[in-house]
C-alpha positions in Angstrom: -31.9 6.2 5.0 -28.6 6.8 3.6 -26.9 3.8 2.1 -24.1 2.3 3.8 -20.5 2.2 2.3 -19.9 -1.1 0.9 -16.4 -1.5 2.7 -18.2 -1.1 6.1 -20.5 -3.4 5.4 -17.7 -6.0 4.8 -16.7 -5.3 8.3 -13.5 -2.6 7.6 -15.0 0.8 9.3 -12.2 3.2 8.5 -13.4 6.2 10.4 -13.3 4.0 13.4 -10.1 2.4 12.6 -8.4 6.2 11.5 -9.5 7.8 15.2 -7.6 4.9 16.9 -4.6 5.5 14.9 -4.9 9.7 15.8 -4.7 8.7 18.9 -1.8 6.7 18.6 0.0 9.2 16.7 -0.2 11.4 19.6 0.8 9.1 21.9 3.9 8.1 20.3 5.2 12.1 20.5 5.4 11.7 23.7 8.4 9.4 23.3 10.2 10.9 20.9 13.1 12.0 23.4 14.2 9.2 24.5 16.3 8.5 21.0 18.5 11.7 21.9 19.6 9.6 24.9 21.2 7.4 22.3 22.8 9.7 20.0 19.6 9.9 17.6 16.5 12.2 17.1 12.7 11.8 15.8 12.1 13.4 12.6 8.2 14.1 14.1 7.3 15.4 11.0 7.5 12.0 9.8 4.9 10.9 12.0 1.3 10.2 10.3 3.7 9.5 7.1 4.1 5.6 5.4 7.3 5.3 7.5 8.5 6.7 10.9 12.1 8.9 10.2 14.8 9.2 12.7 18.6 10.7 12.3 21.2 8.7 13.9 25.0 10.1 13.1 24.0 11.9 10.1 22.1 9.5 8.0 18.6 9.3 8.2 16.9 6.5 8.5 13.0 4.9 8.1 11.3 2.2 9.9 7.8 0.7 9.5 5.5 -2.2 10.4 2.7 -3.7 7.5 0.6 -6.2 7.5 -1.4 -8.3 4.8 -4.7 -8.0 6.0 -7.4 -10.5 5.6 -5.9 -11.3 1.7 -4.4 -14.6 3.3 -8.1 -15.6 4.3 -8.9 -15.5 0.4 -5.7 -17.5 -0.3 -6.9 -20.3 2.3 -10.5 -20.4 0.7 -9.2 -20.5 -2.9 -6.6 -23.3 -1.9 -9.3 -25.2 -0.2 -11.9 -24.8 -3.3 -9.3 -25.7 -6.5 -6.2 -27.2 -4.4 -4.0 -24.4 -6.1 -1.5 -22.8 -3.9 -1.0 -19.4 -4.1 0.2 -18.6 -1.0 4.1 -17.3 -1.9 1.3 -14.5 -3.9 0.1 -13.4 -0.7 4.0 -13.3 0.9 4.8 -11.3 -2.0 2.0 -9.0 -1.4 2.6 -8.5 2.2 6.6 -7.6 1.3 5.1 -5.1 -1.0 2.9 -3.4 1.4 5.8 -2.9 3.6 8.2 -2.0 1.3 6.2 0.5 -0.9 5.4 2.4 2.6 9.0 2.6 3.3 11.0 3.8 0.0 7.7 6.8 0.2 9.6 8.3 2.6 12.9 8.5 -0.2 14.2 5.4 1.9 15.8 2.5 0.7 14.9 -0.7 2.7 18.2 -2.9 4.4 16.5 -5.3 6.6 13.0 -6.8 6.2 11.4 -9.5 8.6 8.3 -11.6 8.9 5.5 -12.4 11.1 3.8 -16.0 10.0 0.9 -16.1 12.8 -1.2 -19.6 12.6 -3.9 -20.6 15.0 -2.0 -23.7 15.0 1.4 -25.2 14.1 -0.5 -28.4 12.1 -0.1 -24.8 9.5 3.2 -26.2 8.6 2.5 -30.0 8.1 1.3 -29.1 4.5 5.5 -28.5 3.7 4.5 -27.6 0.5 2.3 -24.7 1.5 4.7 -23.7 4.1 7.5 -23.5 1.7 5.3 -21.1 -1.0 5.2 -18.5 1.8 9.1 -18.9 2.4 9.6 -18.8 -1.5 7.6 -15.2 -2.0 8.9 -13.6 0.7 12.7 -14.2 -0.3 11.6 -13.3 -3.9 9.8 -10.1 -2.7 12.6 -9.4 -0.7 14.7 -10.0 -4.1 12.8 -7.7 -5.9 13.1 -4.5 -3.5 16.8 -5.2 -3.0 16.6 -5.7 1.0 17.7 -8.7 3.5 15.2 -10.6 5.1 16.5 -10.8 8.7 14.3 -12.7 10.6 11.3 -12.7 12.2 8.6 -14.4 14.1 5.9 -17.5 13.8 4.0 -17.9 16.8 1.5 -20.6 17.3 -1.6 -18.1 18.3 -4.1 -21.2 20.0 -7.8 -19.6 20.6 -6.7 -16.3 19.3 -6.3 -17.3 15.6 -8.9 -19.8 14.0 -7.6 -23.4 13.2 -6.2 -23.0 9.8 -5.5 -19.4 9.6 -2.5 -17.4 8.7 -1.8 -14.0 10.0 1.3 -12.2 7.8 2.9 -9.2 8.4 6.2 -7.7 9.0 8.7 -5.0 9.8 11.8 -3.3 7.5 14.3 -0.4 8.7 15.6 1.7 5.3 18.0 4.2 4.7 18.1 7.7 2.9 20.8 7.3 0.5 23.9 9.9 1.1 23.5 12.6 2.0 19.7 13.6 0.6 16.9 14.4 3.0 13.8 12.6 3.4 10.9 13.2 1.1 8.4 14.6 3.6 6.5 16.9 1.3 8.1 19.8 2.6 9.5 20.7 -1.2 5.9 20.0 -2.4 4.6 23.2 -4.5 1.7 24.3 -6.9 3.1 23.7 -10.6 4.1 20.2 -9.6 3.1 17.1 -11.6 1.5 14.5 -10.3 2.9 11.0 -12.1 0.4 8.3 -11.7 1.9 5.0 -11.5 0.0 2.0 -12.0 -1.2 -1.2 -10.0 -1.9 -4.8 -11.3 -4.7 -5.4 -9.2 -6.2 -5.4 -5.3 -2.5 -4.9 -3.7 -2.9 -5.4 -0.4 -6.1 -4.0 0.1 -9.5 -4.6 0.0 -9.5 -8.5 0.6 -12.8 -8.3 3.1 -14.6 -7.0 0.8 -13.9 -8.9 -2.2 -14.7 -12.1 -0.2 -18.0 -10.1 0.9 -18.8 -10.2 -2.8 -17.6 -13.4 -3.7 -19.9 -14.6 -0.9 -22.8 -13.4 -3.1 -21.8 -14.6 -6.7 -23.1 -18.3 -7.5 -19.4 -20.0 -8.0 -17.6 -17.6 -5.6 -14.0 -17.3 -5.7 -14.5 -19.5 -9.2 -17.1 -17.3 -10.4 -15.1 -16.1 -14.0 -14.7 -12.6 -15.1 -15.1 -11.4 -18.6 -11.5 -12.1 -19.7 -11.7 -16.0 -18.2 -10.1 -15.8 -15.3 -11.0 -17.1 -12.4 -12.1 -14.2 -9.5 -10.0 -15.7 -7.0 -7.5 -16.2 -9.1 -7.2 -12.4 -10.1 -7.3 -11.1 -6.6 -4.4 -13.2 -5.8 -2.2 -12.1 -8.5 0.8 -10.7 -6.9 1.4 -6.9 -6.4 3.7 -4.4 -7.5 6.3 -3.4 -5.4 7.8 0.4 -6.3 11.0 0.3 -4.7 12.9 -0.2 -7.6 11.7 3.2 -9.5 12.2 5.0 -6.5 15.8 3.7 -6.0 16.2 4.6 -10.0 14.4 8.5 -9.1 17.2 8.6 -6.5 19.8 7.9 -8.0 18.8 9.9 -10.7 19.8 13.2 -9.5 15.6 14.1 -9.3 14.1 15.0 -6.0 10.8 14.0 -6.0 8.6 16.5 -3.9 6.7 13.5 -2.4 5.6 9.9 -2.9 1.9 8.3 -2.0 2.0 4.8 -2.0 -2.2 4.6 -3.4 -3.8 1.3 -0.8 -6.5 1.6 1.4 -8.4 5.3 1.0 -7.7 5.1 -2.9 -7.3 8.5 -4.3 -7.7 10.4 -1.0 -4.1 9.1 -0.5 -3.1 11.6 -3.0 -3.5 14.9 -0.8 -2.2 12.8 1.5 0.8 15.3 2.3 0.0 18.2 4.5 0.3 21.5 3.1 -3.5 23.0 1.9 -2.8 22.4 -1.8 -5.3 21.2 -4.7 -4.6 18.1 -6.4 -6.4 18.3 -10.1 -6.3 14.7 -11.8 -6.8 15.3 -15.3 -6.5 11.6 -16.8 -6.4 8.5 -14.7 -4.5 4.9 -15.8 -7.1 1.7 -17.5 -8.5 0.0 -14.0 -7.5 -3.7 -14.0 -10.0 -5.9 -14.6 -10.7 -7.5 -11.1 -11.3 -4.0 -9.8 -13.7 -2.9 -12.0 -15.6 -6.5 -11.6 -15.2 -6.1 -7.9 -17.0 -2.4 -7.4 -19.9 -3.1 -10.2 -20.6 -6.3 -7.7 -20.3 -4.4 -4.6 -22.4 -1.3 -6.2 -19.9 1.2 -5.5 -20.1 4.2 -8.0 -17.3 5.6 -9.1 -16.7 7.3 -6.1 -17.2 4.9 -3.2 -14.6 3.1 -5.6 -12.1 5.4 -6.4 -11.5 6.2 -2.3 -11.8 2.9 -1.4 -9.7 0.8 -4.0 -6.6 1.6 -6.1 -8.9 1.8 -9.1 -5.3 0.9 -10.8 -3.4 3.9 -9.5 -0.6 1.7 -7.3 1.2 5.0 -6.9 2.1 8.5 -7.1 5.5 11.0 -7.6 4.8 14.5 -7.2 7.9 16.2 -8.9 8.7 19.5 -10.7 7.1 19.3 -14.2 10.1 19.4 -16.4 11.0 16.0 -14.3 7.7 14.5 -15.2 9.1 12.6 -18.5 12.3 11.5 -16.8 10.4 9.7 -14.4 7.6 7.9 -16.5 11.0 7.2 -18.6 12.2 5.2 -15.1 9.1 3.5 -14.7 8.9 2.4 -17.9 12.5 1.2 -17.5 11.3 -0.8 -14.6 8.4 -2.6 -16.3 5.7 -0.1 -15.2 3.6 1.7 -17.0 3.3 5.3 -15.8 1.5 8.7 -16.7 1.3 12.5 -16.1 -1.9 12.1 -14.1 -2.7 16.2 -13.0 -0.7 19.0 -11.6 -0.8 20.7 -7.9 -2.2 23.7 -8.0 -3.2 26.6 -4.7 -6.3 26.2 -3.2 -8.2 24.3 -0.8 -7.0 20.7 0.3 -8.7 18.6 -2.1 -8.6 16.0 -5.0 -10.9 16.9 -7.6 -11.2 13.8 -10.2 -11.9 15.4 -13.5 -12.6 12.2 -15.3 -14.9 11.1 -12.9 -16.5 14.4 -12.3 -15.3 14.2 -8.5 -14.2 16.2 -5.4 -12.5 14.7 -2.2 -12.6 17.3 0.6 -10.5 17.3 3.3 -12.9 16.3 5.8 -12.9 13.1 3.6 -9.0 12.7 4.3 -9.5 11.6 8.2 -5.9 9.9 8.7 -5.8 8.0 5.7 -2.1 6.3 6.6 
């Protein structure tokens, strides 16, 4: 009997969850007329992409809708088992998811607003917790440069569990001037692939670490090999990219695409559509909690390395004689970056040559 994926076992069946989003994706074509009746048009090769595009009176525009997942969950359990909030972490973390989606379509976000969901309002008598969330969304909000607008906190009663929080949130971005939207359509063979790297689970991957920590003696307080606490690592805040890709911009370089690397791992990198190879020659150090988190779920490397961000947090796919300009931006932004392989013709496929890996296409499913 074939052993089953550790991620659905944890409850997160992506094959499941990918067929409803196809089907959603089809759906939404179906509308895509009614913005000419304002003055605007569907870019529908957007759709599938991080970020819907549309034109509206020569600029193009981006919009998207993210959500946190289940990481507040491990947030709530950590706070109730050490009294330590980290709860503006998890705000951060659900800015970032949104955010890094957006600017991977070579959009800037304007406007960002939040969804606070709690199966109750008594949420919010613990002021102090209430204000942490406030507190790392504005300073997520800080960090990619947009507005926080608004949003909504409904009091979900029977839908929600007492004591849970539900995050998530929308943001609409702009194309600067007069440059097109990085859809992939530029993509070719001979173009590097610079890995950019992550801090740790992002935004993704929270049901199954508290699978695992449901199996280790201390849970959450169980201490990896550094000292640090497990829950404590999964909660440390993500990066958000926005920044280097507003630097790439305004750089003059045209990327030839953008993968922001969450759920699906390194599948997300032949993640745009043309029937190209994607050779990965060297890959960035994984973080810590990552690495502990796989070895306890017995995931080889890889289950892992299309499951998890195995430290890759994202990807710029640009002409190779942009390649050092780029890592040069990162670098400028506090991130550490590498060359990490090359597009080449062929099949679509990632073949891992540190891990002695290939990802078929069949493999890919919708991976958005």
């Amino acid at each position: 009997m074939a052993k089953q994926d550790p991620y659905q076992a944890s409850g997160v069946d992506y094959e499941l969850l990918d067929s409803g989003k196809r089907t959603a994706v089809e759906a939404a074509l179906a509308t895509s007329h009614w913005l000419g009746m304002r003055g605007g048009a569907a870019v529908d090769a957007s759709r599938g992409e991080s970020a819907f595009v549309f034109e509206y009176e020569g600029r193009s525009f981006a919009f998207v809708m993210e959500g946190l997942g289940t990481k507040s969950v491990v947030a709530q359990m950590y706070y109730e088992a050490t009294g330590e909030d980290r709860f503006a972490s998890v705000a951060y973390d659900t800015v970032a998811a949104i955010v890094n989606d957006l600017c991977s379509v070579g959009a800037l976000p304007l406007v960002t607003n939040a969804y606070f969901a709690t199966g109750g309002s008594e949420w919010y008598a613990d002021v102090a917790r209430s204000r942490s969330l406030i507190q790392g969304w504005t300073a997520a909000c800080d960090t990619a440069e947009c507005t926080w607008g608004g949003g909504e906190s409904p009091s979900l009663v029977g839908l929600l569990n007492d004591g849970a929080l539900e995050i998530a949130g929308t943001s609409v971005g702009v194309v600067p001037g007069d440059a097109r939207p990085v859809l992939g359509n530029d993509l070719a063979p001979g173009d590097a692939i610079v890995l950019v790297q992550s801090n740790g689970l992002h935004s993704n991957g929270a049901a199954l670490a508290r699978s695992v920590a449901g199996r280790l003696g201390e849970g959450l307080l169980t201490r990896l090999p550094s000292g640090v606490a497990f829950g404590e690592a999964l909660l440390t805040p993500g990066v958000i990219y926005v920044p280097l890709v507003a630097r790439i911009l305004s750089s003059g370089i045209r990327p030839s695409y953008l993968s922001h690397i969450t759920g699906h791992g390194l599948l997300k990198i032949m993640r745009p559509r043309k029937p190209f190879t994607y050779r990965l020659t060297a890959l960035p150090d994984v973080p810590e909690v990552l690495q502990f988190l796989a070895d306890h779920a017995e995931m080889d490397s890889k289950v892992a390395y299309r499951t998890l961000n195995m430290g890759v947090g994202y990807a710029v796919y640009c002409r190779e004689q942009d390649a050092s300009s780029i890592i040069d931006l990162a670098e400028a932004c506090g991130y550490s970056a590498m060359v990490g392989g090359r597009v080449e013709a062929g099949s679509r496929r990632v073949v891992v040559e540190p891990l002695d890996v290939v990802y078929g296409e069949a493999e890919l499913q919708f991976a958005a």
